[in-house]
N, C-alpha and C positions, 0 to 999 in steps of 0.2 A: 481311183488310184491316188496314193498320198505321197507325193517326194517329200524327203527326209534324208539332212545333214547329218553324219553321226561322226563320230570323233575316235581314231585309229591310233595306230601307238605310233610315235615320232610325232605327235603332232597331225597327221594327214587326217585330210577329211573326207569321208565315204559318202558320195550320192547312193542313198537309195532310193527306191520306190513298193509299198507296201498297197498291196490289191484284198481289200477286206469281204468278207462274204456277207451275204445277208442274215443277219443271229448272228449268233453265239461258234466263236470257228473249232471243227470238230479237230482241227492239226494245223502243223504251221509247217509248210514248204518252204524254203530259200534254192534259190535257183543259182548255181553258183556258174559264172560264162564264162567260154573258152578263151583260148589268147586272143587278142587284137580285139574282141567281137563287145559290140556297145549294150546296155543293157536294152535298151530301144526292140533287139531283136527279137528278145524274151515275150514280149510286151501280150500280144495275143494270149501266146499257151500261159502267163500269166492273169489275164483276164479271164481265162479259160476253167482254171483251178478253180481260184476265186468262185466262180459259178458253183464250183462243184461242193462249197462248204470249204475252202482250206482257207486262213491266211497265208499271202504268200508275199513274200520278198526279192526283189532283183535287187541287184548292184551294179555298180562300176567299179572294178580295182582301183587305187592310185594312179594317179595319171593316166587314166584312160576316162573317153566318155565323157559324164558330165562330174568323175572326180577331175578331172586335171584343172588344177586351178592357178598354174606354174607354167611356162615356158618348159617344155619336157627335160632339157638338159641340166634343166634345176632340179629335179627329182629325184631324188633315194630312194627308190624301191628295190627290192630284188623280191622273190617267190617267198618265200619267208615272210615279208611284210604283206602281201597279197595273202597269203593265209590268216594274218590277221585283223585282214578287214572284212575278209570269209566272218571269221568270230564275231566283230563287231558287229556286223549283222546278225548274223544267227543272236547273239544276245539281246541286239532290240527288239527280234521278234518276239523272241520266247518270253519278251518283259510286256510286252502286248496282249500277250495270246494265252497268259498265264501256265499252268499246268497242265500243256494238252501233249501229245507227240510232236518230235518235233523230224522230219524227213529233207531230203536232199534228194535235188535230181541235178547233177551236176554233167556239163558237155564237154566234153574232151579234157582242157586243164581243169575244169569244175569238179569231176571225178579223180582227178590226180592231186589235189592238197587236201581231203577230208582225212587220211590219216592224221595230220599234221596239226589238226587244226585241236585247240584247247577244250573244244565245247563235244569231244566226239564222243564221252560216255552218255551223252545227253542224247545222240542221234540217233534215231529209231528204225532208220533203215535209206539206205542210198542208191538210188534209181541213175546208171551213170549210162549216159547217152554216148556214142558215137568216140570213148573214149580207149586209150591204150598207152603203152608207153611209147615214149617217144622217140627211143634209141632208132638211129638210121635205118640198123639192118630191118625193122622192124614195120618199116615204113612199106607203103601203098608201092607196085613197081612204078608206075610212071613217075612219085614222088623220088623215089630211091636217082632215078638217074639223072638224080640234079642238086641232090641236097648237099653232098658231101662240098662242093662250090659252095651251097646257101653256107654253113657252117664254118669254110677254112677261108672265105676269103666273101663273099657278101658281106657277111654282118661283124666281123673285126675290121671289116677297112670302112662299111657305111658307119658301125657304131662309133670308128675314133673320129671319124672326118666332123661327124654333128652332133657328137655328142652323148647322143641316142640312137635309136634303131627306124631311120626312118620308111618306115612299113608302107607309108601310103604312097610314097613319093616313087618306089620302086612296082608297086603291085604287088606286095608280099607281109601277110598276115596282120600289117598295121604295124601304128608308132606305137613304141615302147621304149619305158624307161633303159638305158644303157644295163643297169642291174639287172633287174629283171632277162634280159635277151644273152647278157651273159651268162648268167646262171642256167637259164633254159638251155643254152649250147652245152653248157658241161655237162648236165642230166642227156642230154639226147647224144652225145658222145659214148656212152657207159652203158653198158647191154644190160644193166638193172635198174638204168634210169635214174632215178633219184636217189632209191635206196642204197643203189652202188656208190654216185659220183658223194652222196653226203657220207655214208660210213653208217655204222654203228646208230649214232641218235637217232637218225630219223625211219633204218630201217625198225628198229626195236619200238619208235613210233607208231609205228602202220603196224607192226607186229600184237599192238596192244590194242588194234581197233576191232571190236567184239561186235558191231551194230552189221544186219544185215545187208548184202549187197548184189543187184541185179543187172548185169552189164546189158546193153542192148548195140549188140554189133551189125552193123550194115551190110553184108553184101555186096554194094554197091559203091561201097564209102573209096573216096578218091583218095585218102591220106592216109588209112587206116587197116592194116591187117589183122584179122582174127587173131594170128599168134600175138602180135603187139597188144591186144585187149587182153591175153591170158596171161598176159606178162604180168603186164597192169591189177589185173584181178587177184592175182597171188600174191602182188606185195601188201596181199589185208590176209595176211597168211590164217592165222585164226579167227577170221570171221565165217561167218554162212555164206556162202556168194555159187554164186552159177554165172553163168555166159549163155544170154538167147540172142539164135542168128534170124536176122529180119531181112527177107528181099522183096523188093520193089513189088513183085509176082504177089505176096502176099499179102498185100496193101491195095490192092489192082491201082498202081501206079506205076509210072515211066523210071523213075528215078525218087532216090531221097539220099544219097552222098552222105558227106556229113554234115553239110548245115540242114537239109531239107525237112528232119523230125519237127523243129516250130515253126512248119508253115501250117496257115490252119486247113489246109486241103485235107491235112490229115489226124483235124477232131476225133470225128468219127471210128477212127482205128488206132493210129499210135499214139495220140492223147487218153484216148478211152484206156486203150491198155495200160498205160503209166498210172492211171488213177485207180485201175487194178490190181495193181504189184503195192502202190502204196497202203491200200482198201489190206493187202493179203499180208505185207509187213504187221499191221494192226490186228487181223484176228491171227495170223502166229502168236503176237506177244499175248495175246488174251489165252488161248491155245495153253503156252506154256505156260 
């Protein structure tokens, strides 16, 4: 594993870390992580890849992890700037890894900014984990009977008091730039999510992303409803995309929620499978 500084637009600086294979790498993954969640988490099913032949890339958004290099309240991020340190990465890989495919497997928000992102005619197909939209109704029910609280009065009254969104200090989703957590309220307010609360641009965005896409929804997942991932999956209106539902039963496992996919109990079956969908992205495009 190789950490690597790379340089995002405003000036912010992007930790990454690049997991190289042994040879010459047959594709290049970028892992793009959910809100609050450090790239550190990644770190395994990235080592994991890596094995299998890929270069692969993790990050930290701005002000998270090992970007935050600011006292958070000093930070200008909103979702828009975290898409393009999404790109910044993806560019460094793709300047490493030369002319190969380049793939995404993106978890919850990681799968919700690759419409968005500059580098998406270049993407070869997106593996989105445990993700969906964000709109309340759309949420898990034990989630549903509390968020509308998280949203009207948690994070407008914690984000003026400090500044920021302090995530760790409460037990909820992690610290976050003020932007950013506002921005995310207004998308999870809007029963089309982003596409609704942004308008026009960013729907016609995602509407122009043509690269494959294979959602992997849990069963099990505590935040996350099948219809919230069919939500999600249709605003790549004209891409290829499907929805496969995964429960625990068929993993012979107790549980995988929605963080539990990069634990590596489960190598063997939902890592193998993901290197399968990426393996099946690559002979489609040979195919056609």
């Amino acid at each position: 594993m190789q950490p690597c500084d790379l340089n995002s637009t405003g000036g912010a600086v992007v930790a990454a870390r690049f997991y190289a294979p042994t040879g010459a790498p047959k594709a290049v993954v970028v892992i793009g992580g959910a809100m609050g969640v450090r790239q550190d988490y990644y770190a395994p099913f990235a080592q994991w890849l890596a094995s299998q032949g890929y270069l692969v890339a993790s990050f930290d958004y701005r002000g998270v992890g090992d970007s935050r290099r600011a006292p958070l309240r000093r930070v200008d991020a909103d979702l828009f700037s975290w898409t393009d340190d999404f790109d910044s990465v993806i560019a460094a890989a793709l300047q490493r890894a030369g002319e190969v495919p380049l793939y995404l497997v993106g978890h919850s928000l990681g799968a919700q900014l690759p419409g968005l992102l500059q580098h998406r005619d270049r993407v070869a197909g997106l593996v989105s984990v445990a993700a969906g939209s964000g709109y309340w109704r759309d949420n898990a029910p034990q989630l549903k009977r509390m968020v509308l609280y998280f949203w009207h009065v948690l994070v407008p009254v914690a984000t003026w008091l400090f500044g920021y969104f302090p995530g760790r200090r409460i037990g909820k989703v992690g610290d976050l730039p003020r932007g950013v957590v506002l921005q995310w309220r207004r998308w999870c307010l809007n029963p089309r999510y982003h596409v609704g609360a942004e308008g026009a641009p960013v729907r016609e965005r995602f509407e122009a992303a043509r690269f494959p896409l294979v959602a992997l929804s849990m069963t099990d997942d505590e935040l996350m409803t099948e219809r919230g991932t069919h939500v999600l999956v249709d605003c790549y209106a004209n891409a290829p995309r499907r929805v496969e539902r995964i429960a625990p039963a068929d993993v012979a496992a107790k549980r995988i929620g929605h963080f539990g996919f990069f634990r590596d109990q489960f190598q063997s079956s939902l890592w193998a499978r993901t290197a399968a969908l990426l393996q099946g992205f690559q002979l489609s495009k040979e195919t056609t």
